[in-house]
C-alpha positions, -999 to +999 in steps of 0.1 A: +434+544-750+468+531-769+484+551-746+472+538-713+483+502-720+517+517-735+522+537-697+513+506-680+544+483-700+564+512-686+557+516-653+554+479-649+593+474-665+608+503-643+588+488-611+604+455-620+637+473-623+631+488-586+620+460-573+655+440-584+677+466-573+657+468-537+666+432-534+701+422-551+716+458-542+700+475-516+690+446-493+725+432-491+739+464-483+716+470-453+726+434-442+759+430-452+776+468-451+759+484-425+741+510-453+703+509-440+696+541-459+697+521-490+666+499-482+651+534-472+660+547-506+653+523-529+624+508-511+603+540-509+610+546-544+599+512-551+569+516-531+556+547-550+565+526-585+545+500-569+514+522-563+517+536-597+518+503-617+482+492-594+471+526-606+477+520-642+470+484-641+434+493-629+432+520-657+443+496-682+416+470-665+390+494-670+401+506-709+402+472-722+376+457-695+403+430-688+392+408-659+398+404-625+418+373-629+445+400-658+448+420-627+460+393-598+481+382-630+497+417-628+496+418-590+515+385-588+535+395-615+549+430-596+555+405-562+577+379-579+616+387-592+615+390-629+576+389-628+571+419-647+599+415-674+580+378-682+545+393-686+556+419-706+555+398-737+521+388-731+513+426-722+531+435-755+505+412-774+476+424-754+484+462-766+486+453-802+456+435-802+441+466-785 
């Protein structure tokens, strides 16, 4: 089960990753070079890290019977800049604990 939370901080951190470089590298090279392949890029690779982290979040939900209210955390969390990097020291503490 260790291992389930373990994925989850990963996937979460690399989503977080995605979803900065989508919008402080790709974005503003769509908008401000002319390079709309970028968004395409980076935004359906973001999309599929997306998908993956609500996949393992609801795993990690259903392990550890976390409650609905841990999951919009985690929702909110993946939606807001930085989100996922700030949780992750909760998350961290949450996986020790097991």
């Amino acid at each position: 089960m260790k291992k389930t939370y373990s994925w989850f901080r990963k996937i979460a951190f690399i989503e977080g990753i995605s979803f900065l470089v989508l919008l402080l590298i790709a974005m503003p090279l769509k908008y401000f070079a002319n390079m709309p392949m970028a968004v395409t890029l980076i935004g359906g690779l973001h999309g599929v890290l997306f998908v993956a982290l609500a996949v393992a979040a609801y795993l990690v939900k259903d392990q550890y019977n976390k409650s609905f209210g841990w999951g919009l955390k985690v929702f909110i969390a993946s939606i807001i800049p930085f989100g996922t990097f700030y949780m992750d020291k909760e998350w961290k503490r949450e996986e020790a604990a097991g």
